[in-house]
C-alpha positions as CSV (number, residue, x, y, z in Angstrom):
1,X,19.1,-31.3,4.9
2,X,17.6,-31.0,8.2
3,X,19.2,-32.3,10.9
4,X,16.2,-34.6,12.0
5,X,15.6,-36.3,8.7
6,X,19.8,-36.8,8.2
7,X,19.5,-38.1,12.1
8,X,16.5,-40.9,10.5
9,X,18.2,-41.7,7.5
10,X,21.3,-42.3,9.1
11,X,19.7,-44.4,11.0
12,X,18.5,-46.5,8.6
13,X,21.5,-47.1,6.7
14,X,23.1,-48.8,10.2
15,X,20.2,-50.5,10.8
16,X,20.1,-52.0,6.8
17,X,23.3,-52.1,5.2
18,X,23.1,-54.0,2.4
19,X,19.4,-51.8,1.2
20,X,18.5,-51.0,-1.9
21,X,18.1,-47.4,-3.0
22,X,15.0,-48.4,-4.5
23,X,14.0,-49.4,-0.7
24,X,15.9,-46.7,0.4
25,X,14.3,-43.9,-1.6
26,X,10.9,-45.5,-0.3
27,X,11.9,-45.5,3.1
28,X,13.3,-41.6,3.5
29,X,10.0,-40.7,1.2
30,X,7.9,-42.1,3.9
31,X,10.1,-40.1,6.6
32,X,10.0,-37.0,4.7
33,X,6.0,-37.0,4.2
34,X,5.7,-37.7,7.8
35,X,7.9,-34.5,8.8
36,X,6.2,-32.3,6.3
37,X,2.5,-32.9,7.6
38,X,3.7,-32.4,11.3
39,X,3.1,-29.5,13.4
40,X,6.3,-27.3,14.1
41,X,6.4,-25.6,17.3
42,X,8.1,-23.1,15.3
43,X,5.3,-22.3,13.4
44,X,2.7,-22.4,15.9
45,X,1.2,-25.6,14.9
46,X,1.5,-25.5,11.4
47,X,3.2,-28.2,9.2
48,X,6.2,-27.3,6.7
49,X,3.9,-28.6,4.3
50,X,1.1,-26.3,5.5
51,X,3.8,-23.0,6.1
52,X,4.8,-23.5,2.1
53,X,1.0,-23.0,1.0
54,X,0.7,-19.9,3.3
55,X,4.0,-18.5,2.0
56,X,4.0,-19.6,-1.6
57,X,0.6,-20.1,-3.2
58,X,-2.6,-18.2,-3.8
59,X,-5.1,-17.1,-1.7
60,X,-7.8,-20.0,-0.9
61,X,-5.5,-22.6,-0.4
62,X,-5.9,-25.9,2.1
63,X,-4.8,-23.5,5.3
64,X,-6.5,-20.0,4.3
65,X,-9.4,-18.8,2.3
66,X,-10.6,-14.9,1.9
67,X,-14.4,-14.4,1.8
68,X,-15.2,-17.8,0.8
69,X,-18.9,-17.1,1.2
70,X,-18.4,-14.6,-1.4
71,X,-19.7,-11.4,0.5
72,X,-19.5,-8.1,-1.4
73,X,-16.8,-6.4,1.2
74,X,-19.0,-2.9,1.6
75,X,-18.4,-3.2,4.9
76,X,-14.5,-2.9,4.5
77,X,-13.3,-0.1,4.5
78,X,-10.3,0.0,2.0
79,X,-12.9,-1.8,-0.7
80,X,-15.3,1.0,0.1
81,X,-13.2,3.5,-0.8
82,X,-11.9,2.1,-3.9
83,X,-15.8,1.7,-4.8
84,X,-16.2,5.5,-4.3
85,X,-13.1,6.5,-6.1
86,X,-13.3,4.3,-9.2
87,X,-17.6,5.7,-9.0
88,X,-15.7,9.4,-8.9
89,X,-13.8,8.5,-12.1
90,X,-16.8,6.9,-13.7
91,X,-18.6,10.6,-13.1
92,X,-15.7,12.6,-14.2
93,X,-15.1,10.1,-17.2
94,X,-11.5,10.9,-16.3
95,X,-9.4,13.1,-13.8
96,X,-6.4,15.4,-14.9
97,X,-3.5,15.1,-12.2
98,X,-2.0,17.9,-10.8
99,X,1.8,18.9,-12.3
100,X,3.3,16.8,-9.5
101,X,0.7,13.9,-11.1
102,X,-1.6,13.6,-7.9
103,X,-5.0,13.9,-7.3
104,X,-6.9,17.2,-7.4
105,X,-6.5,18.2,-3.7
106,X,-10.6,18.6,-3.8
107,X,-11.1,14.9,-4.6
108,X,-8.7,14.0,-1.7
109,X,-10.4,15.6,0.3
110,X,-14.0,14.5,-0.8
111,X,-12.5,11.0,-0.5
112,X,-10.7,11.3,2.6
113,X,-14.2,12.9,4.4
114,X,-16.0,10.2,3.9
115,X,-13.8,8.9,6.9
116,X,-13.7,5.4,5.5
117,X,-10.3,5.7,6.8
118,X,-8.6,7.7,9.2
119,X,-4.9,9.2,8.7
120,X,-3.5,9.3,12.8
121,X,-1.4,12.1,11.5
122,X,-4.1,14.1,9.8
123,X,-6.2,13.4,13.1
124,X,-3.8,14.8,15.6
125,X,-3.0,17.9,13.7
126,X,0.5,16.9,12.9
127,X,-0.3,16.8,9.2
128,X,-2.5,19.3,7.0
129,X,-4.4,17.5,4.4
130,X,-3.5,19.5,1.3
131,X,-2.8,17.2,-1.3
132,X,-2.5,13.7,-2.2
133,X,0.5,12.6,-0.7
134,X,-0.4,13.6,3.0
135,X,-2.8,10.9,3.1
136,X,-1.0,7.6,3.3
137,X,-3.9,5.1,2.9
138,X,-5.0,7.2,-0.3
139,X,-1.8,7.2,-1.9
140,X,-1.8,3.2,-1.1
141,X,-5.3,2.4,-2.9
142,X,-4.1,4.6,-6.5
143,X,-1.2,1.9,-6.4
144,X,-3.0,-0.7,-5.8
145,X,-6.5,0.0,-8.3
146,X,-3.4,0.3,-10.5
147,X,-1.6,-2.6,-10.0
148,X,-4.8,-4.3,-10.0
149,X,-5.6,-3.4,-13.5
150,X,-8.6,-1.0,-12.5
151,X,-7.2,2.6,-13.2
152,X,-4.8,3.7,-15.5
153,X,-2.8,6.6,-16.4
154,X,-3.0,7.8,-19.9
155,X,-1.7,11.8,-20.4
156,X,-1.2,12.9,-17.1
157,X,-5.0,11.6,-16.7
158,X,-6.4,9.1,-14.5
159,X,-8.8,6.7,-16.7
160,X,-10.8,3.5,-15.9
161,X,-10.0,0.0,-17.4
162,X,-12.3,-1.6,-19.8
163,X,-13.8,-4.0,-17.0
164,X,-13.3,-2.3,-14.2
165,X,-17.2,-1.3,-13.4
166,X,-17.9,-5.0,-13.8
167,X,-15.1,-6.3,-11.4
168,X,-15.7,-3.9,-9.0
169,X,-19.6,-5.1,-8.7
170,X,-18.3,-8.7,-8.3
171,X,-18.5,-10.2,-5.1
172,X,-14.7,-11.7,-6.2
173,X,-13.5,-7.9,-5.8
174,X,-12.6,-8.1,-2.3
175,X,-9.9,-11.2,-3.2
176,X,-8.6,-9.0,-6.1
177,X,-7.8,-6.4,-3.9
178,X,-6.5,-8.4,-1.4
179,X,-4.2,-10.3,-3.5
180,X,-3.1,-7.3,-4.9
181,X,-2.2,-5.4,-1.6
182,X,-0.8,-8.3,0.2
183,X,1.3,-9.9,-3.0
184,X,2.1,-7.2,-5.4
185,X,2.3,-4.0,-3.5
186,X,5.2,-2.5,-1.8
187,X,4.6,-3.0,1.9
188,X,7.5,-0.6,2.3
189,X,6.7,2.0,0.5
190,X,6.1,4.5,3.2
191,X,9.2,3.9,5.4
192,X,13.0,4.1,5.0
193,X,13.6,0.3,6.9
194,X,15.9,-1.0,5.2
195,X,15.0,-4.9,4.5
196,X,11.6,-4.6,2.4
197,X,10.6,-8.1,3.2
198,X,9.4,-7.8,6.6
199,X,5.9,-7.9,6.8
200,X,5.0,-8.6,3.5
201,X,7.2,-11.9,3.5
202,X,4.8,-14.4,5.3
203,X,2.1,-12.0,6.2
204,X,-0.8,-14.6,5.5
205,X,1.5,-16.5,8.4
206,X,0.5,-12.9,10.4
207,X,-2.7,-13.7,9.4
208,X,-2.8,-17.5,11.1
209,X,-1.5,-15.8,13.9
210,X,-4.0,-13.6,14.4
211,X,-7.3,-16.1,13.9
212,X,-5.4,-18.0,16.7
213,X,-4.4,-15.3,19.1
214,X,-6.2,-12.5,18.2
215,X,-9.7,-13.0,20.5
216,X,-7.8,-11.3,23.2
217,X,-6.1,-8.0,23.2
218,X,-2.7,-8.5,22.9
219,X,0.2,-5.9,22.5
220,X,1.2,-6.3,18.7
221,X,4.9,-6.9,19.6
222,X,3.2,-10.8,20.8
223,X,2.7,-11.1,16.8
224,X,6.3,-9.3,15.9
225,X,8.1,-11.9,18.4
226,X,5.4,-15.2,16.6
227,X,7.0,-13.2,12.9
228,X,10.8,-13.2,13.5
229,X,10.4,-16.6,15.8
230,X,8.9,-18.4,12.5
231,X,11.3,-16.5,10.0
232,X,14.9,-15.1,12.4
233,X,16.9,-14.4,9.0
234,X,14.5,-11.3,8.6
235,X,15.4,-9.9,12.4
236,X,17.5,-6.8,12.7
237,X,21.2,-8.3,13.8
238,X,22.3,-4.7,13.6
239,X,23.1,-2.1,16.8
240,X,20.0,-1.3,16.7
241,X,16.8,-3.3,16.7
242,X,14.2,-1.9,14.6
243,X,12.3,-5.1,13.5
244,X,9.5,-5.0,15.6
245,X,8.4,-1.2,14.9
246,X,8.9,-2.0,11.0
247,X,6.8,-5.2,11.3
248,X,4.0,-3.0,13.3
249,X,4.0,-0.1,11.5
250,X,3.5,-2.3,8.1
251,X,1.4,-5.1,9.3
252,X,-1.1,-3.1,11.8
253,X,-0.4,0.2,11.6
254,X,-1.7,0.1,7.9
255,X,-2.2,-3.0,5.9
256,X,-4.6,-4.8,8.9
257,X,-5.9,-1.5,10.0
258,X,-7.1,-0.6,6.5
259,X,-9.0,-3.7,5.7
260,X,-10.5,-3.2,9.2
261,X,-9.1,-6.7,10.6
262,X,-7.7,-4.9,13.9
263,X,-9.0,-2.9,16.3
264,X,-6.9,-0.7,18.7
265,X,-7.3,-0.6,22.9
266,X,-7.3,3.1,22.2
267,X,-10.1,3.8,19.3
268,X,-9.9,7.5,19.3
269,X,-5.9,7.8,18.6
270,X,-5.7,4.2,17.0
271,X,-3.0,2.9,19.2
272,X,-2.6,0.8,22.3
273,X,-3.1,-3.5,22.3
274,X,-5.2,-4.9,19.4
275,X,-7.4,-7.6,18.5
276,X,-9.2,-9.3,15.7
277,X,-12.5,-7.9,14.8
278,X,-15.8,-9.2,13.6
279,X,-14.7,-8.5,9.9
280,X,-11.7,-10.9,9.8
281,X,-14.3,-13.5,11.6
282,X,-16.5,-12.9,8.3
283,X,-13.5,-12.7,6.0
284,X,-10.7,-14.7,7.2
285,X,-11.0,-18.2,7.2
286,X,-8.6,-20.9,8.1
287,X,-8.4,-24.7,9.0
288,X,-11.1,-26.1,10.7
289,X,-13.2,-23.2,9.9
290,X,-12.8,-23.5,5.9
291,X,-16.3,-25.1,4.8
């Protein structure tokens, strides 16, 4: 119990000995409502009651709603290129994977050309795009068109699901993606950290945090120390503290980047402080801005 509430309902035992536990029960009921529809400090404002819809139900809930004046999402980038890949599958009526079970190298490369997102890696010359696998963000969307139930895999061939050309022309498609990539896929499936919860645990929380802080550039370890302050348990207590480069590099360095909510200090190598940008204005709504 917390300490507060036990504190209050301590108190009211001394001050009413001979209660009922029918007037009890209504007493503490009152005293619990009252603590769960006020703002903790700890969570920047937000009431317990208001933290358990971020962290536990859907999307468009009383604290956040995504793209509730049902735009279509063209102008985001990771929608965009799941639009051009599932069209490419359309064309091709299916695509035979490689023996490793990629992509043909020449429709990564047709996808990753149209520069709907950039790989850092790819654009500094550490990595050679070759295949499939050197581009993270593409390697991301198969997972999650498959996870969303747009793309299938059916004899080492990658196929489209019966109503996938009709929910990908629905201006809802942006919240199925979005639901998908921030509830059911791996946020750590491209690093070797070794607690998968960070960053994907509470990351519409990340998103509050953002809305509130994010006109300004800020340095993105100001949002790793609002994460761990709100949720400590997930905090490297190890030697060595690697928290706030996992919560970065998951949060920023993909997720946010890919849905073109941030923006980087440094445009051309994508690094550097970050803010919010115009798209998670038009996207993103929360509190006082829901209509």
């Amino acid at each position: 119990m917390n300490e507060n509430l036990k504190a209050e309902l301590e108190n009211i035992l001394d001050k009413n000995p001979n209660i009922t536990m029918e007037e009890m029960n209504l007493k503490f009921q009152i005293i619990v409502d009252k603590y769960n529809n006020e703002g903790v400090e700890q969570f920047e404002g937000l009431s317990p009651t208001m933290m358990y819809d971020l962290l536990y139900t859907p999307f468009n809930n009383k604290v956040i709603q995504i793209n509730p004046n049902n735009f279509d999402g063209n102008d985001i980038p990771i929608i965009t290129q799941i639009r051009y890949f599932i069209n490419i599958i359309r064309d091709y009526k299916e695509i035979r994977l490689t023996k490793a079970g990629n992509l043909p190298p020449i429709i990564v490369k047709d996808i990753y050309n149209k520069k709907y997102i950039s790989d850092r890696a790819i654009k500094l010359g550490i990595t050679k795009l070759t295949k499939e696998t050197d581009v993270e963000n593409i390697v991301m969307m198969r997972i999650i068109c498959t996870l969303a139930g747009l793309i299938r895999k059916q004899h080492n061939k990658i196929i489209l699901c019966k109503d996938t050309l009709k929910e990908m022309e629905s201006n809802n498609f942006l919240k199925k993606i979005m639901e998908t990539a921030f509830k059911k896929y791996n946020w750590a499936y491209f690093d070797a950290f070794d607690n998968e919860m960070i960053g994907q645990f509470g990351n519409n929380y990340t998103l509050y945090t953002l809305y509130k802080y994010g006109e300004k550039w800020r340095d993105t370890t100001f949002y790793a120390k609002l994460y761990f302050k709100a949720f400590p348990d997930l905090k490297n207590k190890g030697k060595y503290n690697y928290s706030d480069i996992c919560f970065t590099s998951r949060t920023f360095d993909r997720m946010l980047k890919y849905f073109g909510f941030i923006e980087y200090s440094d445009k051309k190598l994508e690094m550097g402080n970050i803010r919010k940008t115009k798209l998670f204005e038009k996207y993103i709504k929360i509190g006082m801005d829901v209509a």
